[in-house]
N, C-alpha and C positions, 0 to 999 in steps of 0.2 A: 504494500500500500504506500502511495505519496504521500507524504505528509509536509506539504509546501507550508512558509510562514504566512501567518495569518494576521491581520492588525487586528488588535484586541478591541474591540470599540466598544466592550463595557468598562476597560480602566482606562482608556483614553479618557473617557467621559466625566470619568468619576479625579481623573487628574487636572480633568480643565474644569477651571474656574469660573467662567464665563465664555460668551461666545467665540472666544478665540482659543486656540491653543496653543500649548507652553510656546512652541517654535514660534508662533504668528504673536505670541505676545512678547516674546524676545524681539524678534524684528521691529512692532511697533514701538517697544520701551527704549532701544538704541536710536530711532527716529526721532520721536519725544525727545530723549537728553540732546539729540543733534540741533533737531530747531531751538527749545528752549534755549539752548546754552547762546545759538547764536543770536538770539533776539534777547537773551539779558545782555551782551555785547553793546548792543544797540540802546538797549535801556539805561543801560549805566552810565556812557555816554552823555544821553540825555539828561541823568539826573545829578551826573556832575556838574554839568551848565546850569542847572536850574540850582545848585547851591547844596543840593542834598548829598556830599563829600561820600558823610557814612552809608546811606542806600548804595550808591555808585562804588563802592569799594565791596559792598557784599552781594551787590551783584553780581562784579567780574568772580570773586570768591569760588561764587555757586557757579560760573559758566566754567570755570576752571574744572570743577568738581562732574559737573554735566558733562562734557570733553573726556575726562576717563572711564566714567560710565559707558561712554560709547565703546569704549574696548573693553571694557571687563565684563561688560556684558554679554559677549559673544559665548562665551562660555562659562560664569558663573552659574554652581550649583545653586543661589541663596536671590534667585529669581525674584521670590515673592518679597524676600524684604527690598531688595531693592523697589520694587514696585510702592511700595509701603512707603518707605524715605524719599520717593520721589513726590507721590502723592501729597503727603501732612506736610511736607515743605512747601510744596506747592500752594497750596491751597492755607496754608500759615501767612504765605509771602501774601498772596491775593489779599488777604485781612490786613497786612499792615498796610500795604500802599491804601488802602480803603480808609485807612486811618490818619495816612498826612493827611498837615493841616489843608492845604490845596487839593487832596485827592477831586481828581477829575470824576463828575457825575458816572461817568461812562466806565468807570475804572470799578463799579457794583456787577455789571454784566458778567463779569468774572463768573460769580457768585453761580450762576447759570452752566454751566459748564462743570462743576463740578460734580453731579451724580452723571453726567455725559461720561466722563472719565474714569471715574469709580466704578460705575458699573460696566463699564468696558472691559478695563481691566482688573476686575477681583470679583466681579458676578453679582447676582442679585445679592447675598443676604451682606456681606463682606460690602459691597457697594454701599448700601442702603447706610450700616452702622457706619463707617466711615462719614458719606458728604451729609448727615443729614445736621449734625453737631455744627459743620464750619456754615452750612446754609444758615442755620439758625444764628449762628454768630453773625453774617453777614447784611441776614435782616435787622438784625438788631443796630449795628454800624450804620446801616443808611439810613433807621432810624431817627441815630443822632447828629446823623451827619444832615437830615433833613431839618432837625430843630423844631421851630412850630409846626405841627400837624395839623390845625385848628384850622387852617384855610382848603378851600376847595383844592387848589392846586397841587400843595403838599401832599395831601392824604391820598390824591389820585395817583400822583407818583407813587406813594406808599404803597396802597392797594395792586398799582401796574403790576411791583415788583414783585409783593407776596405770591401776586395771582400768578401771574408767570414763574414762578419759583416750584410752588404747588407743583402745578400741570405738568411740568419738566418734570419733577422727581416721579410726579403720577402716571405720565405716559411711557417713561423709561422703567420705569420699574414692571408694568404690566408685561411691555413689548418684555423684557427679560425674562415673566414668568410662562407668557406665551410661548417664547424660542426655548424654555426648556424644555416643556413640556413635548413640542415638536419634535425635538432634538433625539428626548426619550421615544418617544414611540421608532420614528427610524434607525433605530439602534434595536428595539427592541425585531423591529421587522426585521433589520441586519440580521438579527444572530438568533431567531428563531425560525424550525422550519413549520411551514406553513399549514401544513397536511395535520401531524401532530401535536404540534404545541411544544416540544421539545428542544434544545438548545440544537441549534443547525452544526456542518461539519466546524465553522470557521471560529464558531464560539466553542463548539467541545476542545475543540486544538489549544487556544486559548485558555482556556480551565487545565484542560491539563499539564501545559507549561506553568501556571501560576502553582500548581499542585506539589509539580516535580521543586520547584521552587519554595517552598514552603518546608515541605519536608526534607529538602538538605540544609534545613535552619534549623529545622525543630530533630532529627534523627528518624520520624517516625515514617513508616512504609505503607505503601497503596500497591492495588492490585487495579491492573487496569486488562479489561474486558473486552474484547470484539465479538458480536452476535452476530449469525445471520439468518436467514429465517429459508430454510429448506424448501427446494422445491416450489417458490416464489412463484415462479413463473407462470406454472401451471395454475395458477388460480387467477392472476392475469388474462391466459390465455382461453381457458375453459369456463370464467365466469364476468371476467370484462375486467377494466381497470378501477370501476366504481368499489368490487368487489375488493382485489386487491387492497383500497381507502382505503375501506372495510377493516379490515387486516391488520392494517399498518398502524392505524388510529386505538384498537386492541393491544394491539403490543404497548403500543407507547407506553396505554393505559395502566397493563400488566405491570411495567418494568417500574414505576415513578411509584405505585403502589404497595409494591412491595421491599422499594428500597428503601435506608436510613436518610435522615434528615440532613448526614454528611456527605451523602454517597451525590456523585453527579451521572447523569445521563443525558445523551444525545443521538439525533438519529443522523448518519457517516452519509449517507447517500444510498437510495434505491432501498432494499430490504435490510441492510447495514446497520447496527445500531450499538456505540461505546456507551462502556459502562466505566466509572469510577470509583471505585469502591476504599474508604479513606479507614487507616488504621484498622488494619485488616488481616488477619495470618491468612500465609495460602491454604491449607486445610480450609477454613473457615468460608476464601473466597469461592474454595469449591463446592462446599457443601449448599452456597447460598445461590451459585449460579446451577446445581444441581437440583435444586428445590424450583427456581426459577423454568428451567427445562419443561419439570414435570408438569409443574402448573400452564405450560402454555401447551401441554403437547394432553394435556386432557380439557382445554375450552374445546365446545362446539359452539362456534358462531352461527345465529341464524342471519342470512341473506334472504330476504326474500323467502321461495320454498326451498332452497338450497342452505346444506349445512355444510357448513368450510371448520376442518380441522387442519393444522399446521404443526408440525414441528418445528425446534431452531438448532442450532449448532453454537456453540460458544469456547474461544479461545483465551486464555486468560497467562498474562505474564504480572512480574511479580517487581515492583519496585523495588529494592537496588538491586536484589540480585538477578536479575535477566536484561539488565539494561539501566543505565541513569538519562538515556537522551531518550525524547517522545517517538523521534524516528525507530531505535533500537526497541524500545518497548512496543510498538505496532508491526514491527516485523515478527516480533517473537509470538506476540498472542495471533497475526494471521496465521502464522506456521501452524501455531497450535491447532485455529480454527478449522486450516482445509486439511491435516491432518486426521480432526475429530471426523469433517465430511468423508472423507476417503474411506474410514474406518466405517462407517454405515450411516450417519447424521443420528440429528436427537443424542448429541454428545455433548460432555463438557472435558474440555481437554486443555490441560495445564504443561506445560514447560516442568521437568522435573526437578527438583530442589539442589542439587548438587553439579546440576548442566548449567552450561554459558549458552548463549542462544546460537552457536552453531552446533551446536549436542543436545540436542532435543530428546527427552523421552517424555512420551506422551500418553497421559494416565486419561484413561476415556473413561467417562462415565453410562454403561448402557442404561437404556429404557428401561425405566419399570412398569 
């Protein structure tokens, strides 16, 4: 069997933050320090000539500091903080120019821009906690910065800016819970198959690289399983493909039903279906895919007036010892599997405990 890499896209998802992903949020955050930096350049400049010495010296400061972010950025492990210290700086800075004595009316719009930003880059609940303190701070600032509110004029400004501050954080926030939501379901269609319900090939692949991962952290061993379901075809061919559904949607049913709440399952393609079965002895994994066996190979489905009984075959290798790589361990439980068919099917057939996966002996379990 192939077993080509597969992009996990249920911890890709669960590692992005927001609608971007780490790589795309790396790109944007080296952009960000690149213009920032060169428009405090330009600011400082500015605020030299206008007398403000100390702003214009911790501006250049911060473009200095913005300028090395652009390179350490490229490959820093510590991504989110830096996002973070770019952020609260950011949006600290936006509050003091709000504060000079001269701050320009125009210089509150800021203010607006910050769950834009937040929520971009750190996602809905991360966004939210973050801009919604410095918003509040910055309504509060034009507040004072407006003085009497008592005339028509003033209070409309006021009113403008709340209202539009609202909306912003309100429409950004929805759109964010919207695009998860989204996000979730195509991911969920990604990596389920259709027919069953069951994790498709590209997410079992995926489970079981996080598995094999997991237990050479922890010490502990899995047994991983390939099914096939006997004689498929002919139920295909003698009773339609609807029939076949039939079948396949049963199995699933069978398999999810009688496993532990640790164990994973998925269906490989066509009649095909791995099992994962977690902290597990091999004796145990057989005994429990030999029970399995019996239980499928004594259902009568009714079809219609046609009754469909099946057998399946099952080949089972043994984490570490038959393999530590997911290719190695699928090779060894296929052996097992067309081993067990060759021998008669309605077998369960394991790799022997003392063999490496070119020394196969192969323990069948017959029908009862």
């Amino acid at each position: 069997m192939n077993t080509p890499h597969h992009p996990d896209l249920g911890a890709t998802l669960e590692q992005s933050r927001s609608g971007l992903r780490d790589s795309h949020r790396r790109s944007l955050m080296r952009l960000l320090f690149f213009v920032t930096g060169s428009a405090l350049v330009v600011f400082a400049c500015l605020q030299i000539l206008n007398g403000y010495l100390w702003v214009g010296a911790g501006e250049l400061t911060a473009s200095a500091v913005l300028y090395f972010g652009v390179w350490r950025l490229k490959t820093t492990p510590y991504l989110q903080q830096w996002i973070y210290a770019y952020l609260v700086t950011l949006f600290a800075f936006f509050l003091v120019i709000m504060l000079l004595p001269e701050a320009s009316v125009a210089a509150f719009v800021w203010v607006l821009m910050m769950p834009a930003l937040a929520y971009l880059l750190l996602g809905k609940h991360e966004g939210m906690i973050l801009s919604v303190p410095f918003m509040l701070a910055g309504g509060v600032i034009y507040y004072i910065h407006l003085g009497q509110v008592g005339n028509p004029g003033a209070l409309i400004d006021l009113l403008n800016m709340v209202l539009c501050g609202v909306l912003m954080l309100t429409f950004i926030h929805l759109y964010e819970v919207r695009r998860e939501e989204a996000e979730q379901r195509l991911v969920d269609m990604a990596q389920t198959d259709a027919l069953t319900g069951l994790a498709n090939r590209s997410n079992f692949h995926g489970n079981l690289n996080r598995t094999i991962a997991e237990c050479e952290r922890s010490g502990a061993g899995f047994a991983l399983v390939v099914m096939d379901i006997d004689h498929f075809k002919v139920v295909n061919d003698t009773l339609g493909h609807d029939a076949g559904d039939h079948v396949l949607r049963n199995i699933g049913r069978c398999l999810t039903a009688r496993l532990r709440g640790t164990d994973f399952v998925g269906r490989l393609g066509g009649e095909e279906f791995g099992l994962i079965l977690r902290d597990v002895k091999p004796a145990d994994a057989f005994e429990l895919m030999d029970e399995l066996r019996q239980r499928i190979a004594e259902q009568e489905l009714a079809y219609g007036e046609a009754r469909i009984r099946v057998t399946a075959s099952f080949g089972i290798a043994q984490w570490p010892e038959h393999g530590q790589q997911a290719e190695t361990l699928f090779r060894v439980a296929d052996r097992c599997l067309y081993s067990g068919k060759r021998a008669g099917r309605n077998r369960v057939a394991r790799a022997g405990a003392n063999q490496n996966p070119r020394q196969l002996e192969i323990l069948a379990g017959e029908a009862g």
